[in-house]
Residue, then its C-alpha position, 0 to 999 in steps of 0.5 A: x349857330x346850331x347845337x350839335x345833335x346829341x347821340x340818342x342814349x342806349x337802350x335800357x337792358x331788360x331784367x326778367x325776375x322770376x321769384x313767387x314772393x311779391x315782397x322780393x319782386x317788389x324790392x327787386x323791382x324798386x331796385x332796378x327801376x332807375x337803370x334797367x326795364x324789368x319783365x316779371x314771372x311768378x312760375x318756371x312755365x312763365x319764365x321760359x316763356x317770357x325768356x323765349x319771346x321775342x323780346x328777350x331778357x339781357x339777364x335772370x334773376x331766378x328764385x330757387x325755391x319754388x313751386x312745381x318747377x324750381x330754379x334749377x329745373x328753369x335754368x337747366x331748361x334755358x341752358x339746354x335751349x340754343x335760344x336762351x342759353x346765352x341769357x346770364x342767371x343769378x340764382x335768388x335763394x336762402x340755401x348757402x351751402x356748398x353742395x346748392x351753389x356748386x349744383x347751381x353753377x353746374x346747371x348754369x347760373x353765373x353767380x348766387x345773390x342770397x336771401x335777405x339780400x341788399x337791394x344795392x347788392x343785386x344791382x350791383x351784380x346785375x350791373x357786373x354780369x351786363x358788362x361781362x356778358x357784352x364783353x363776350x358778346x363784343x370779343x365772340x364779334x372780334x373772333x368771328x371777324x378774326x376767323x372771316x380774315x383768315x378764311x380769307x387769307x386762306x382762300x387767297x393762298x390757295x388761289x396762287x399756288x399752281x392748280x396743276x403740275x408742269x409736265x415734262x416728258x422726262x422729269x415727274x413732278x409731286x407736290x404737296x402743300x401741309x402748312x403748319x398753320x391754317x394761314x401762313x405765308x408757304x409758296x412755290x411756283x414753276x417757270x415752265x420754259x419748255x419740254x426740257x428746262x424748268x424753273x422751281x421757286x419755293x418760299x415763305x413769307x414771315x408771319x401768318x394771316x391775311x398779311x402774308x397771304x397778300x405777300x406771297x401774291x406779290x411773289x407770284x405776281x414778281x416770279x412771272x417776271x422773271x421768266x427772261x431770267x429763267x435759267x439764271x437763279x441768281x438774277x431771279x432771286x435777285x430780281x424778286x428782291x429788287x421787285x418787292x424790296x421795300x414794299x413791306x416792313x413788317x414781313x420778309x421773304x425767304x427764298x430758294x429757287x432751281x432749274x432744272x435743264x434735262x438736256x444737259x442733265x444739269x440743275x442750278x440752284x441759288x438761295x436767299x435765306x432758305x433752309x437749302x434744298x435736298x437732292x435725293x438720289 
């Protein structure tokens, strides 16, 4: 009987540590070894480097205090690049006062590990920020799939409303559609019979998103049904009812539907849980 393969282990996250000290770099290092693969630089000019190479690193540890180009400076220039702005900093430094740390979140740093520090704080802290960071990244995933739903469902929505009015020799029509949200479940049609007798349905899916896109389809879908029932706007409602009736259980539908005959100068209407409709004169 063969041993079930075992998953390969994740890849280990690359720690970039920028300090011109090698007693820190070395601690540092010591410290990480075991969980993490480090990358090193002794210089801001090698730190953007190393930060927007290919392989970039899953977090900073960044000395303040150094020559030509201090931490603040580095971090303001990771920040500013749309590359690199993602990678998390924690700033190295002796400085404790308020006005340094509050100048150091503002650059951009995610939080502050102070010199002498304990190898055992930094990895600790290291290990808090990963986990923060691939939380974003995994709830940045969700909102995108979130946002390609509702674009969706959105277009799905536009596609079963009339692209054109009914004309009618004597009856001017005007439509316009302002949902409240970006999805929702608004919809009207028309049954055209001819020049002189129109049907109009207007209704709404409870909810909003994909879901009530899909069930205004199914109206659109159940009213052309009715087309034979046309001037009757009970047996149209109740025919809609009887088409969609249990096909949902999370979702409802309300209704109002009128026909309009121009030839007896005559409109009748039937609702089902809508808000009634105005007739203005």
């Amino acid at each position: 009987m063969s041993a079930k393969p075992q998953p390969a282990p994740a890849p280990q996250k690359l720690i970039l540590i920028v300090d011109d000290t090698p007693a820190n770099i070395g601690a540092i290092s010591g410290a990480l070894r075991d969980s993490y693969k480090t990358k090193v630089a002794t210089d801001g000019e090698k730190a953007l480097a190393l930060a927007s190479a290919e392989d970039k690193p899953d977090l900073i540890l960044l000395d303040v205090m150094m020559p030509e180009m201090d931490g603040y400076e580095v971090c303001s220039r990771l920040k500013a690049d749309p590359a690199t702005r993602e990678i998390p900093v924690i700033f190295l430094t002796s400085q404790t006062s308020a006005d340094d740390e509050t100048y150091g979140f503002e650059v951009g740093a995610v939080d502050y590990v102070h010199k002498p520090f304990s190898p055992a704080v930094v990895k600790a802290r290291v290990h808090s920020h990963i986990l923060l960071r691939e939380a974003r990244a995994q709830l940045a995933e969700q909102l995108l799939a979130l946002n390609n739903e509702l674009e969706m469902a959105r277009q799905i929505q536009l596609s079963i409303l009339p692209h054109t009015l009914p004309k009618l020799s004597r009856l001017d029509i005007a439509a316009r559609f302002l949902p409240m949200t970006s999805v929702a479940g608004d919809f009207y049609d028309f049954i055209r019979v001819d020049d002189e007798h129109l049907g109009i349905l207007i209704a709404d899916v409870s909810g909003h998103g994909l879901p009530s896109a899909l069930i205004a389809s199914m109206l659109q879908v159940a009213l052309t049904a009715q087309a034979a029932y046309a001037s009757e706007p009970a047996k149209v409602l109740s025919g809609l009812n009887s088409a969609l009736c249990g096909k949902f259980t999370q979702n409802f539908v309300t209704a109002a539907y009128v026909y309009v005959d121009l030839e007896k100068n005559v409109m009748r209407y039937a609702g089902a849980g809508h808000p009634p409709m105005l007739q203005y004169r």
